[in-house]
Backbone as CSV, one residue per row, in Angstrom:
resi,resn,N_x,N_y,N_z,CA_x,CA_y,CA_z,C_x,C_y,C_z
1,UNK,-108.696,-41.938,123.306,-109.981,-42.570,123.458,-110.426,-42.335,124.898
2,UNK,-112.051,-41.944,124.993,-112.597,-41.953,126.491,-112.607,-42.918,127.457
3,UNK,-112.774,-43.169,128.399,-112.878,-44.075,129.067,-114.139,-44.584,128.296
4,UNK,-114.962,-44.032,128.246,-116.498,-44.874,127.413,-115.737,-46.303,126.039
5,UNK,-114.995,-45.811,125.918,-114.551,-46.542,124.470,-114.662,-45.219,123.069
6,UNK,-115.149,-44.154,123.640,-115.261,-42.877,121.879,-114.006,-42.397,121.735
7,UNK,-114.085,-41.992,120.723,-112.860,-41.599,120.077,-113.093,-40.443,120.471
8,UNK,-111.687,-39.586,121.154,-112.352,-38.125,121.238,-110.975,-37.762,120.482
9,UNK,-110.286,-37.797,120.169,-109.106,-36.905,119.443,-108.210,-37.450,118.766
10,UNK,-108.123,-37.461,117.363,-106.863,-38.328,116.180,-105.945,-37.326,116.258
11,UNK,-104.998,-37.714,116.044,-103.677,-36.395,115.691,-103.394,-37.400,114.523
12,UNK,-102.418,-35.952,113.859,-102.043,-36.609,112.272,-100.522,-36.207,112.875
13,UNK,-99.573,-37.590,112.177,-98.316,-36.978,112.297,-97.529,-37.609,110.795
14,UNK,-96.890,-36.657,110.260,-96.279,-35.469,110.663,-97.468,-34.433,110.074
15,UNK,-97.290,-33.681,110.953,-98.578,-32.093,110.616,-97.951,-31.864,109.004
16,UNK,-99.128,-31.253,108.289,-99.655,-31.093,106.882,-98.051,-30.003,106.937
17,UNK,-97.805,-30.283,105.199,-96.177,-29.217,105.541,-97.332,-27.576,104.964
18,UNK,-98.486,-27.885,104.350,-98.897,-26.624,103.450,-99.548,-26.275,104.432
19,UNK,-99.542,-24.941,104.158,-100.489,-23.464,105.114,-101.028,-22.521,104.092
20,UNK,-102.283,-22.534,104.421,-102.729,-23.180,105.003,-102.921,-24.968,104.637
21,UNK,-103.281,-25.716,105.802,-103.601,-26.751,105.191,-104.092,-26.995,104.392
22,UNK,-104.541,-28.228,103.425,-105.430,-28.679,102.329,-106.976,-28.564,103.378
23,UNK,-108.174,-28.497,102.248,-109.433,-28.767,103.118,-109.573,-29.994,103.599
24,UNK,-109.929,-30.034,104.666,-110.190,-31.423,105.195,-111.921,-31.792,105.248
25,UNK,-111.715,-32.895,104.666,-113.337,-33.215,104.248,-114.044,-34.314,105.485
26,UNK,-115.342,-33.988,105.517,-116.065,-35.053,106.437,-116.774,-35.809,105.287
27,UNK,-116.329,-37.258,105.088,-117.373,-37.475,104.539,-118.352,-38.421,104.550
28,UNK,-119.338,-39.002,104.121,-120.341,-40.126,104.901,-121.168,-39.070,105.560
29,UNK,-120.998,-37.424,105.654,-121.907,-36.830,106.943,-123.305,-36.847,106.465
30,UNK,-124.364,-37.643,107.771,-125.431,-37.302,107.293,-126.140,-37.007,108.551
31,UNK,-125.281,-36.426,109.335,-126.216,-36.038,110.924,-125.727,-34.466,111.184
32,UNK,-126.489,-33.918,111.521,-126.824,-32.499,112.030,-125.091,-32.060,112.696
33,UNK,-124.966,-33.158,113.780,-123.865,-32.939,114.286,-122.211,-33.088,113.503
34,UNK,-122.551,-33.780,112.693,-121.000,-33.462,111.245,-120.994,-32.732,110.969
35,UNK,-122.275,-32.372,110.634,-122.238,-30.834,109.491,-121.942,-29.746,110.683
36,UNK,-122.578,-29.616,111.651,-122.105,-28.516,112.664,-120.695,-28.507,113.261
37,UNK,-120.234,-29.558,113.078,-118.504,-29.790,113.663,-117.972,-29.115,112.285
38,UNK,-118.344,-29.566,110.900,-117.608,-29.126,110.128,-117.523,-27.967,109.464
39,UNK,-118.637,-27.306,109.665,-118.892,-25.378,109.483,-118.044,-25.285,110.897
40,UNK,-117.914,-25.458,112.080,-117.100,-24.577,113.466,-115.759,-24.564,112.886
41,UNK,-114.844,-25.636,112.113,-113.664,-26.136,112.124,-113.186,-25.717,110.721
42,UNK,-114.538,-25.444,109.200,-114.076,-24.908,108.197,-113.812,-26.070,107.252
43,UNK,-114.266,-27.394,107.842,-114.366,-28.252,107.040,-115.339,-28.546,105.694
44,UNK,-115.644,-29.535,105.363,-116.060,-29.518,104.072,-116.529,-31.295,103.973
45,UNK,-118.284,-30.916,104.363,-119.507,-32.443,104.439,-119.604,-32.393,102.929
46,UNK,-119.045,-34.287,102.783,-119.526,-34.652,101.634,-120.874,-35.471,102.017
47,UNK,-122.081,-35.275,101.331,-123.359,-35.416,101.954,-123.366,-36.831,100.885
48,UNK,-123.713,-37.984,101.061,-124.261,-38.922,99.876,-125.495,-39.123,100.547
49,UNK,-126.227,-38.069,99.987,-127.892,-37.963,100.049,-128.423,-37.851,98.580
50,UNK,-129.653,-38.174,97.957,-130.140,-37.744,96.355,-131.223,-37.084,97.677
51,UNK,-131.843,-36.894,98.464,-132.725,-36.679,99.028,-132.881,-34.833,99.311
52,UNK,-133.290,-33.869,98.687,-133.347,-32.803,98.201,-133.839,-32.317,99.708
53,UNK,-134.572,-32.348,100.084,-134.873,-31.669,101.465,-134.198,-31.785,102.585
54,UNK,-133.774,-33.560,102.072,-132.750,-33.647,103.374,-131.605,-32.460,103.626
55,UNK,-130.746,-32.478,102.024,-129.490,-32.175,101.946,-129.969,-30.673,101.838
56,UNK,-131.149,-29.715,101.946,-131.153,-28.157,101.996,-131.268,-27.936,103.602
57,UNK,-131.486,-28.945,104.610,-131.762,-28.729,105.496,-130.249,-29.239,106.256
58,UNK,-129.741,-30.217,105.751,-128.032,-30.016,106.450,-127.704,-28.831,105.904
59,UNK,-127.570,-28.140,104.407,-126.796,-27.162,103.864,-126.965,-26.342,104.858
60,UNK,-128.666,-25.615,104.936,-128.864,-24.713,105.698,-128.134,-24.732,107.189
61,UNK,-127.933,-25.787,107.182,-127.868,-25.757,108.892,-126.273,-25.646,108.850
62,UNK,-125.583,-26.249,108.011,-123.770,-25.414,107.548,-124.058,-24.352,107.272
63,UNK,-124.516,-23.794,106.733,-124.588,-22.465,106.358,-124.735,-21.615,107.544
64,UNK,-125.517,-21.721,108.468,-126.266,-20.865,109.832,-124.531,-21.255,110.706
65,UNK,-124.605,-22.626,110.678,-123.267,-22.583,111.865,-121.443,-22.459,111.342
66,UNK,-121.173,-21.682,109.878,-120.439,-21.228,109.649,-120.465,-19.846,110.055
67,UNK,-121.492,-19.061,109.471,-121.685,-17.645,109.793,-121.476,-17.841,111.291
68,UNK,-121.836,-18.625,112.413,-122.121,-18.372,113.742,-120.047,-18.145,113.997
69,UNK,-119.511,-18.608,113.251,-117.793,-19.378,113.296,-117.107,-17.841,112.635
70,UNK,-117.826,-17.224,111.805,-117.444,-15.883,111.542,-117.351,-15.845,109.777
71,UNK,-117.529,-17.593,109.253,-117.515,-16.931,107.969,-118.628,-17.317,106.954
72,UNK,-119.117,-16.619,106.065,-120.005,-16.039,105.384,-120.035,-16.802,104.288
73,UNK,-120.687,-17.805,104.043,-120.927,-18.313,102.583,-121.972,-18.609,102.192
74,UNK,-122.197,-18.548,100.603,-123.318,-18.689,99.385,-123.580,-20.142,99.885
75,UNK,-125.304,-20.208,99.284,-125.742,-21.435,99.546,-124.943,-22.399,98.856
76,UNK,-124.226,-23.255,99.294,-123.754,-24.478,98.514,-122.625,-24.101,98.512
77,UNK,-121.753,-23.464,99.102,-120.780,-22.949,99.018,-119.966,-23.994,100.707
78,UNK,-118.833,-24.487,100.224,-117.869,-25.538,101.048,-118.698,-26.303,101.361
79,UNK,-119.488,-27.419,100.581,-120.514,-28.482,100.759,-120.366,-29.294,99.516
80,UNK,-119.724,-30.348,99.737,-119.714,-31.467,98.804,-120.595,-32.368,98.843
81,UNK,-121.273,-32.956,97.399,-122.526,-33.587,97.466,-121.772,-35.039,97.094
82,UNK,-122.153,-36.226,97.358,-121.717,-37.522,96.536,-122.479,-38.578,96.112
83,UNK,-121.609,-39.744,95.938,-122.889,-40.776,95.743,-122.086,-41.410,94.726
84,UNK,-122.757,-43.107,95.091,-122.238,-44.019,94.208,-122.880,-44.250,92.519
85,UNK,-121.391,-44.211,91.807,-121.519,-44.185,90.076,-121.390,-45.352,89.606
86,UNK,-122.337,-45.575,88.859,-122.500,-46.786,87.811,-122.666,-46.564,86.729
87,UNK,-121.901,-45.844,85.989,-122.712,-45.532,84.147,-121.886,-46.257,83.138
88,UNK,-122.920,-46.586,82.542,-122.207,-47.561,80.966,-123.527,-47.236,79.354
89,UNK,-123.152,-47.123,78.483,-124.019,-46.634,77.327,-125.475,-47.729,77.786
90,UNK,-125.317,-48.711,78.044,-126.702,-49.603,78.285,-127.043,-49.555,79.812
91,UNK,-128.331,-49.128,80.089,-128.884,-48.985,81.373,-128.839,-50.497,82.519
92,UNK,-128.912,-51.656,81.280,-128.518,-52.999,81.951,-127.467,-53.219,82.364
93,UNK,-126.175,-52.866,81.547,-125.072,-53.026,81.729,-124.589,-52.244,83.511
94,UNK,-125.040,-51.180,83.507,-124.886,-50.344,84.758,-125.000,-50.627,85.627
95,UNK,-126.733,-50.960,86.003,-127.051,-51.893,86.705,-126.347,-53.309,87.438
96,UNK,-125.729,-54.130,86.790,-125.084,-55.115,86.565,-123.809,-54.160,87.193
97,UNK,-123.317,-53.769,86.825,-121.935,-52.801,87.661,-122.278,-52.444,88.667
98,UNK,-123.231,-52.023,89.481,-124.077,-51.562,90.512,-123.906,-52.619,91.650
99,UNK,-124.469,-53.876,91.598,-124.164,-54.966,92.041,-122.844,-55.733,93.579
100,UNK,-122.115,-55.241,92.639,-120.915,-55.320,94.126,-120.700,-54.414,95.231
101,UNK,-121.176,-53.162,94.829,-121.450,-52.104,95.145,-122.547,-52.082,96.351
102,UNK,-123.482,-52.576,95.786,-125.027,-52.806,96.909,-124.839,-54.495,97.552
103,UNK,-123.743,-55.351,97.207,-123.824,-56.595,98.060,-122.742,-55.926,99.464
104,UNK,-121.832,-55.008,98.960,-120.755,-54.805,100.009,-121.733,-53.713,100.932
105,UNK,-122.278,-53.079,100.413,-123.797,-51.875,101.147,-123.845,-52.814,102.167
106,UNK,-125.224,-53.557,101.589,-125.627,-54.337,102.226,-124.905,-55.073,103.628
107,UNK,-123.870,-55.427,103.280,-122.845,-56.560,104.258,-122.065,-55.993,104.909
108,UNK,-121.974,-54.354,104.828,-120.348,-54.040,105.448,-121.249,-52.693,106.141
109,UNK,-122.646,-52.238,105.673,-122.658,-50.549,106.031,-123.917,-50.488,106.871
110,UNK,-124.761,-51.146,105.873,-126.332,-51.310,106.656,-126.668,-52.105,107.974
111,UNK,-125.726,-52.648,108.305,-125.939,-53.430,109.619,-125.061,-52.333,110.702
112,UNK,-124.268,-51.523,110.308,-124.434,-50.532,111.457,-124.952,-49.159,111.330
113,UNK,-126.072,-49.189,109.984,-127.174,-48.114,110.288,-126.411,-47.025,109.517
114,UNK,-125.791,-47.381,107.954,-125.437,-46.846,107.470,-126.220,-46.517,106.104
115,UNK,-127.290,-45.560,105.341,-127.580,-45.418,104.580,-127.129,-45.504,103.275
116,UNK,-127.605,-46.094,102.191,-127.439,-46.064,100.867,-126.980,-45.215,100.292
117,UNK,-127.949,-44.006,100.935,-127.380,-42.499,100.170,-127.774,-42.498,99.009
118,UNK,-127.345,-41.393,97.967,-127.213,-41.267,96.512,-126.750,-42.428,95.844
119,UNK,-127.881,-42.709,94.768,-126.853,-43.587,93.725,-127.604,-43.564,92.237
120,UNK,-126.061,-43.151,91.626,-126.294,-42.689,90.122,-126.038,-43.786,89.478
121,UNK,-126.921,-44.440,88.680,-126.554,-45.556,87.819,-127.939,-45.304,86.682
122,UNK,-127.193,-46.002,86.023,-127.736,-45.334,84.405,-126.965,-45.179,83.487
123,UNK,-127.466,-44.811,82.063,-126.474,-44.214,81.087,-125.979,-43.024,80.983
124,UNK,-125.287,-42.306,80.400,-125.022,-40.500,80.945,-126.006,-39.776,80.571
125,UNK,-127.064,-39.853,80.295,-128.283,-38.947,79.751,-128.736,-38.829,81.500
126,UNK,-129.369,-40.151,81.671,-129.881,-40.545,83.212,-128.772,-39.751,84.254
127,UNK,-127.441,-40.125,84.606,-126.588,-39.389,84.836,-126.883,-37.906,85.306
128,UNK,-126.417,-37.320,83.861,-126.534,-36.122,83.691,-127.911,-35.004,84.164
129,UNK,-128.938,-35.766,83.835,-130.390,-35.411,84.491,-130.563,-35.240,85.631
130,UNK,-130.158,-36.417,86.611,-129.707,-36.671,87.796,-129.290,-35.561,88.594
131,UNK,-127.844,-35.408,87.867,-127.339,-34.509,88.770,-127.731,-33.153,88.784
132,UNK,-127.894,-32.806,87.191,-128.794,-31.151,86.940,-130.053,-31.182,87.826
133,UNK,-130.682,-31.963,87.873,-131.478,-31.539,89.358,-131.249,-31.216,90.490
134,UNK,-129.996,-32.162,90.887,-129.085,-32.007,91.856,-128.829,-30.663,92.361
135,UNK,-128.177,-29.796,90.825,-127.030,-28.877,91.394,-127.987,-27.785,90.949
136,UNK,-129.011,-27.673,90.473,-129.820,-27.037,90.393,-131.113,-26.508,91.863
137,UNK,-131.266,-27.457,92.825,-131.831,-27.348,93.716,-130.359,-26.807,94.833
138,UNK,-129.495,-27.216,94.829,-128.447,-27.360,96.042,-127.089,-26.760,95.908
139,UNK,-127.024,-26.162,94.472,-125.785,-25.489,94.283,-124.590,-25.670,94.722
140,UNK,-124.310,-26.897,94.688,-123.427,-27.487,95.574,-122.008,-27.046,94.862
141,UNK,-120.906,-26.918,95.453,-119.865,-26.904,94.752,-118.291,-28.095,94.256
142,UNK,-118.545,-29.541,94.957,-118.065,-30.193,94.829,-119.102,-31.473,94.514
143,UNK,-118.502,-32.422,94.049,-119.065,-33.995,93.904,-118.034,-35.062,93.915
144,UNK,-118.720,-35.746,94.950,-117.502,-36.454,95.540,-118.365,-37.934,94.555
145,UNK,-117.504,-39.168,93.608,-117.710,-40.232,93.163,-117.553,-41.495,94.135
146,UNK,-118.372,-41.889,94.404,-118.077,-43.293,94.717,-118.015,-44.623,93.875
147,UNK,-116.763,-45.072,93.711,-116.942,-46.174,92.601,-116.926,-47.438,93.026
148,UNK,-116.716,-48.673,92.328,-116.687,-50.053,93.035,-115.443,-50.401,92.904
149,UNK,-113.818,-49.361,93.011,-112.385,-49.854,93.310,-112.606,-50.753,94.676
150,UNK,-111.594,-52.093,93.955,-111.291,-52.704,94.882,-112.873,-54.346,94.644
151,UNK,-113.742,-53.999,94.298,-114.804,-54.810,94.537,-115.033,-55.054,92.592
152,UNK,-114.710,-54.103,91.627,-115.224,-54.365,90.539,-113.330,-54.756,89.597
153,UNK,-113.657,-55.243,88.471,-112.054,-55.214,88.060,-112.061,-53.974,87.329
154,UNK,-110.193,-53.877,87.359,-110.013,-52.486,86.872,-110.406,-51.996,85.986
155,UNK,-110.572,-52.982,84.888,-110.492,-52.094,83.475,-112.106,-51.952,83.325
156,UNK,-113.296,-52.336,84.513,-114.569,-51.945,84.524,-114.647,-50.215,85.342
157,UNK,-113.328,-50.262,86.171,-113.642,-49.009,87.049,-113.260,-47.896,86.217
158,UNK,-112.073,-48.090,85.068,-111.939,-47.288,83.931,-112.492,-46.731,82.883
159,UNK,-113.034,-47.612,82.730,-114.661,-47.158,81.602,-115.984,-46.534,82.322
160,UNK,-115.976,-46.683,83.796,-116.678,-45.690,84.501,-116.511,-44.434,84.747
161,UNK,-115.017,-44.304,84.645,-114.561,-42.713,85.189,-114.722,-42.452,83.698
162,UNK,-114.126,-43.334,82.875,-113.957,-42.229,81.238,-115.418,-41.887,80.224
163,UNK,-116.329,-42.899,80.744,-117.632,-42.566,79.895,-118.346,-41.196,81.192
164,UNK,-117.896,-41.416,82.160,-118.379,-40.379,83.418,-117.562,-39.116,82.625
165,UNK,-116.190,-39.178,82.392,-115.426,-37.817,81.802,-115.892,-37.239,80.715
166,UNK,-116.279,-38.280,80.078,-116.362,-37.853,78.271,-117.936,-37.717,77.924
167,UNK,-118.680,-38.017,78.607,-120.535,-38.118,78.304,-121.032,-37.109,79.287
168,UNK,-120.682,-37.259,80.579,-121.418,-36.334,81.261,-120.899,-35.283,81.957
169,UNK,-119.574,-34.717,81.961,-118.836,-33.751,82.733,-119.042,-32.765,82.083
170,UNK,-119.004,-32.582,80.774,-119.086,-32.044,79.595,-120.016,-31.293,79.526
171,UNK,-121.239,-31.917,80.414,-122.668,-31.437,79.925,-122.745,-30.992,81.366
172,UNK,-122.236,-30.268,82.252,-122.822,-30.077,83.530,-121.971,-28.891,83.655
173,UNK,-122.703,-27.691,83.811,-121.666,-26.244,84.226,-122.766,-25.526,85.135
C-alpha cells in the first residue's frame, strides 16, 4: 500500500501451479482505466453494463490497447459481459427474486458510486431476447451471472441456474 492509503500491488501466494496461468478476470470493470490495465496484462473485463454504446466503446478501447500490447483480437474477443439473473416461468415471480439483490445494490454498492449495471430478470423468453441483442451487437465471448447466493435461499438460487440451463442456454449460439 502507498503512503496515500492505494493499493498499489497484491501478490498471490502460493503462485498459480498451471502455465500458463488460468485467465485472470477484472470484474465490476466499468472505467476506461480497467479495461486498459486489462488488455496491457491479457486479462479479461467482465463489463455488467446492458448499455450497448457504453460496452462498444470499452470493447473498442480493449481492443486498440491489446493490439498496442502485441496481441490481435476479434471484436468481443477476451471480453466478458455480465449482469444480475432473476428468471422464473412468471415475470412476477422474478421480480420478487430480484429484490434482495437491489436492497443489498442499494446498501452495500451505490453509496460508493457503484452502478447497477445489467440486469436480466424476466421469464426465459425476456431472458433470452435480452441477451440476443446483447451478443448480437457486442459479440462478446463470455457471460459472467450474477445471482442472489448468500442473500436468496438455496433451493431459490437452484431453480435460477436450472430454468437459466434448461430455457435459455439452449436457445443462445
Amino acid at each position: 500500500m502507498g503512503a496515500d492509503g492505494r493499493l498499489t500491488e497484491i501478490g498471490i501466494t502460493p503462485r498459480p501451479l498451471q502455465k500458463p496461468h488460468p485467465p485472470i478476470y477484472f470484474p465490476f470493470a466499468f472505467s476506461m482505466t480497467t479495461v486498459r490495465h486489462g488488455a496491457r496484462v491479457g486479462g479479461i473485463p467482465v463489463l455488467l453494463s446492458g448499455d450497448i454504446d457504453f460496452c462498444k466503446g470499452l470493447f473498442t478501447v480493449y481492443q486498440e490497447e491489446a493490439a498496442k500490447a502485441g496481441r490481435l483480437l476479434k471484436w468481443g474477443e477476451s471480453v466478458a459481459l455480465g449482469g444480475f439473473l432473476s428468471v422464473a416461468n412468471d415475470a412476477g415471480k422474478a421480480e420478487a427474486f430480484a429484490q434482495p439483490y437491489r436492497w443489498a445494490h442499494d446498501e452495500w454498492f451505490t453509496p460508493f458510486g457503484f452502478p447497477k449495471g445489467l440486469e436480466l430478470i424476466g421469464d426465459p423468453d425476456t431472458i433470452t431476447r435480452q441477451l440476443e441483442t446483447l451478443q448480437q451487437a457486442l459479440h462478446f465471448d463470455e457471460f459472467f451471472i450474477w445471482l442472489n447466493q448468500g442473500l436468496s435461499p438455496h433451493e431459490q438460487v437452484l431453480d435460477n441456474l436450472e430454468l437459466f440451463a434448461a430455457k435459455v442456454m439452449p436457445r443462445l449460439r
